[in-house]
KEKEDO-432802 format. One record per residue (C-alpha): residue number from 1; chain; x, y, z. Coordinates in pm, 1 decimal. Layout:
<sites>
@i: NUM; ch: A; c1: X; c2: Y; c3: Z $
...
</sites>
This chain:
<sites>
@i: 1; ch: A; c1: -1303.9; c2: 2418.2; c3: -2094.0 $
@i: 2; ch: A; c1: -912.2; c2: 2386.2; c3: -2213.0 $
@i: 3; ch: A; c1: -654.0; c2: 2257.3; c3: -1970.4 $
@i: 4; ch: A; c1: -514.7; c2: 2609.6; c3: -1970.1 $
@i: 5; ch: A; c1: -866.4; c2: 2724.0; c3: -1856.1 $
@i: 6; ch: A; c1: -874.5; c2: 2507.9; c3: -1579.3 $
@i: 7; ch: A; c1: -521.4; c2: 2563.1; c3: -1418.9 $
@i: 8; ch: A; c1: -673.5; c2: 2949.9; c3: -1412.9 $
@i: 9; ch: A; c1: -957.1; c2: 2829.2; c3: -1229.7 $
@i: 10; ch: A; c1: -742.0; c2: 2603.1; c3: -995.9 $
@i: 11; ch: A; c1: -488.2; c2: 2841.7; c3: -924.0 $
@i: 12; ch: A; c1: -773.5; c2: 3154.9; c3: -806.2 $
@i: 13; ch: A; c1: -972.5; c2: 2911.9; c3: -617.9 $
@i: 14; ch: A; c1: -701.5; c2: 2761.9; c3: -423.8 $
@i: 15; ch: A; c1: -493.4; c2: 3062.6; c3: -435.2 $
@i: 16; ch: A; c1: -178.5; c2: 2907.7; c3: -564.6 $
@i: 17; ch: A; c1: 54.9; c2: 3011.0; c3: -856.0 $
@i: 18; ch: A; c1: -46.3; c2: 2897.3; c3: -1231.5 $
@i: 19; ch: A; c1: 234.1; c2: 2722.7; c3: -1231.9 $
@i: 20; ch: A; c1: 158.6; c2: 2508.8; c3: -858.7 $
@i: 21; ch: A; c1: -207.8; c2: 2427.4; c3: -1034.0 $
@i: 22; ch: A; c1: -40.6; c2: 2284.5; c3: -1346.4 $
@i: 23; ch: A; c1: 177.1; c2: 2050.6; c3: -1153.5 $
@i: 24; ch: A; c1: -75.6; c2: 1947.3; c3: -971.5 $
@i: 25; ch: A; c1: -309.6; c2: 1886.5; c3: -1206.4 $
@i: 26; ch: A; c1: -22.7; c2: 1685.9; c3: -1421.8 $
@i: 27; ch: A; c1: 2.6; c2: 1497.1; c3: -1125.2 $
@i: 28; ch: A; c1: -340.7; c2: 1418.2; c3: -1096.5 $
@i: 29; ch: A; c1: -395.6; c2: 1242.7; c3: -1448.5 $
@i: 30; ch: A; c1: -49.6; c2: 1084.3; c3: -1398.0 $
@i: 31; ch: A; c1: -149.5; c2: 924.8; c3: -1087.5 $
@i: 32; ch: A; c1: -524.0; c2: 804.3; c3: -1277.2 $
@i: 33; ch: A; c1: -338.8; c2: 700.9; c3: -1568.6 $
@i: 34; ch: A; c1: -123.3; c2: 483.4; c3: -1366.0 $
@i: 35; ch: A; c1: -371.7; c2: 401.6; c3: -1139.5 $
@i: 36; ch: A; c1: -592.1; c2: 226.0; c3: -1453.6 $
@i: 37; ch: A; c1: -244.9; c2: 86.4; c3: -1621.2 $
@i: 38; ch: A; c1: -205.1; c2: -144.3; c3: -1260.4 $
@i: 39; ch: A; c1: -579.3; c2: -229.6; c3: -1252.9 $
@i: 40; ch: A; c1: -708.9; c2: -19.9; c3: -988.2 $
@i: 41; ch: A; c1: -981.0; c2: 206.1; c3: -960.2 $
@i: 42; ch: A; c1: -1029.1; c2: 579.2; c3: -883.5 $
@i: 43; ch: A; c1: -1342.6; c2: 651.3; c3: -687.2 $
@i: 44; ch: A; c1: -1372.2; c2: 1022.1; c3: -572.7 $
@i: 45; ch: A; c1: -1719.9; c2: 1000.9; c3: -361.2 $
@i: 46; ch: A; c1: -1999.4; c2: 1271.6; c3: -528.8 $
@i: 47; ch: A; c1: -1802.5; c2: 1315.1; c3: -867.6 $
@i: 48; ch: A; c1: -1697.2; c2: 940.1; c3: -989.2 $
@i: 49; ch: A; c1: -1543.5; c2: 675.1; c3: -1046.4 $
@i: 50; ch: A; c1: -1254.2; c2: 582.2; c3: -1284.3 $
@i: 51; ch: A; c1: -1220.3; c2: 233.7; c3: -1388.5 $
@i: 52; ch: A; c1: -1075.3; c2: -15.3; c3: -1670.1 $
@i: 53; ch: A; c1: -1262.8; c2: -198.1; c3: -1909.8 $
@i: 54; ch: A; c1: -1235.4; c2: -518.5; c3: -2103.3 $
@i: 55; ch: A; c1: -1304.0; c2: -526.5; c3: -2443.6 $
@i: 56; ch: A; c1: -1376.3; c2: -874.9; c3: -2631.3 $
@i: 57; ch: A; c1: -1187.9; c2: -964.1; c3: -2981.2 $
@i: 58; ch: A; c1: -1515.2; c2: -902.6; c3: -3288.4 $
@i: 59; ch: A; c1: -1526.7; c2: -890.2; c3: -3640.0 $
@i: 60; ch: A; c1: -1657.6; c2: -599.3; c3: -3778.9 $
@i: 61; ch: A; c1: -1761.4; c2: -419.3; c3: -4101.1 $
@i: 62; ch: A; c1: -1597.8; c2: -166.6; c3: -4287.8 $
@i: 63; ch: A; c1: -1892.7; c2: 70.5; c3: -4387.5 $
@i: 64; ch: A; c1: -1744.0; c2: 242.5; c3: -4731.4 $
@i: 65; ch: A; c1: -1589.4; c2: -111.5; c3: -4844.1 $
@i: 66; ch: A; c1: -1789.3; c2: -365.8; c3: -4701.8 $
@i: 67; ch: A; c1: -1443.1; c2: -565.0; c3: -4621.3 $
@i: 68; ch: A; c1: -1476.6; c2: -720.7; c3: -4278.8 $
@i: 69; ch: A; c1: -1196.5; c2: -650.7; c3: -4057.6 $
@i: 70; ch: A; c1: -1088.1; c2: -789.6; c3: -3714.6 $
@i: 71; ch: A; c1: -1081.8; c2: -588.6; c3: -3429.5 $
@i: 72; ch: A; c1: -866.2; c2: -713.2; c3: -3146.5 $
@i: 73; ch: A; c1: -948.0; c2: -717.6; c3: -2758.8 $
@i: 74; ch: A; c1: -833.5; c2: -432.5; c3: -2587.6 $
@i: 75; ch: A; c1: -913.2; c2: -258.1; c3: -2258.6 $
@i: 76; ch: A; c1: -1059.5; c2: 96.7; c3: -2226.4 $
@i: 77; ch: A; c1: -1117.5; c2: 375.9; c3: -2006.5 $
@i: 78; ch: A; c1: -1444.5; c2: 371.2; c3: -1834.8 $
@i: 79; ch: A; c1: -1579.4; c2: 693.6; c3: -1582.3 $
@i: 80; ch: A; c1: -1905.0; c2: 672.3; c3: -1390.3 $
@i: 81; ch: A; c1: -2076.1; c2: 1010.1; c3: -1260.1 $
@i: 82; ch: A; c1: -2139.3; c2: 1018.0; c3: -879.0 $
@i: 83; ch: A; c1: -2432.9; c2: 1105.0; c3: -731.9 $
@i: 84; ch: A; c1: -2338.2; c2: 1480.7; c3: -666.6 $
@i: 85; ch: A; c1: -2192.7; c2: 1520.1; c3: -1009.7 $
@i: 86; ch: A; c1: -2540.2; c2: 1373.5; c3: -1175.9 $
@i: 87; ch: A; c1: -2729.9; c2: 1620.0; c3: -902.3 $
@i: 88; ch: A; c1: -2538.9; c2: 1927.4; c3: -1036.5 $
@i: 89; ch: A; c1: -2641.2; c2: 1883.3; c3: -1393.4 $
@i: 90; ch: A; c1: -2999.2; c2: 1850.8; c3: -1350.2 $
</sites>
């Protein structure tokens, strides 16, 4: 599903303009993005939780050259399926 796709669906199922579902949905990642940039997490009970990740410094291997590289430490996005979400797909 696109982004475009899912303002559609947004905008029927709430009955709100294309261009109200957009904004909102802008607002939504926004608000997550800065949400993990401070720290914090983003539980929404039945579909997830968004959270941030620590990853440690590591040497690794360059697999056409062989040259080992270093990668530095760096934190990453993390998102954990609720329990209604995991339900859904079975």
């Amino acid at each position: 599903m696109t982004k475009a796709a899912l303002i559609e669906t947004i905008a029927q199922r709430a009955k709100i303009s294309k261009r109200a579902a957009g904004i909102a949905l802008d607002t939504f990642v926004e608000a997550t993005t800065n949400a993990l940039k401070n720290g914090d997490k983003l539980a929404l009970v039945g579909f997830g939780t968004f959270s941030v990740t620590k990853r440690q410094a590591r040497t690794a291997r360059n697999p056409r050259t062989g040259e080992t590289i270093e990668v530095p430490a760096k934190r990453a996005p993390k998102f954990k399926a609720g329990r209604d979400l995991k339900n859904a797909l079975k």
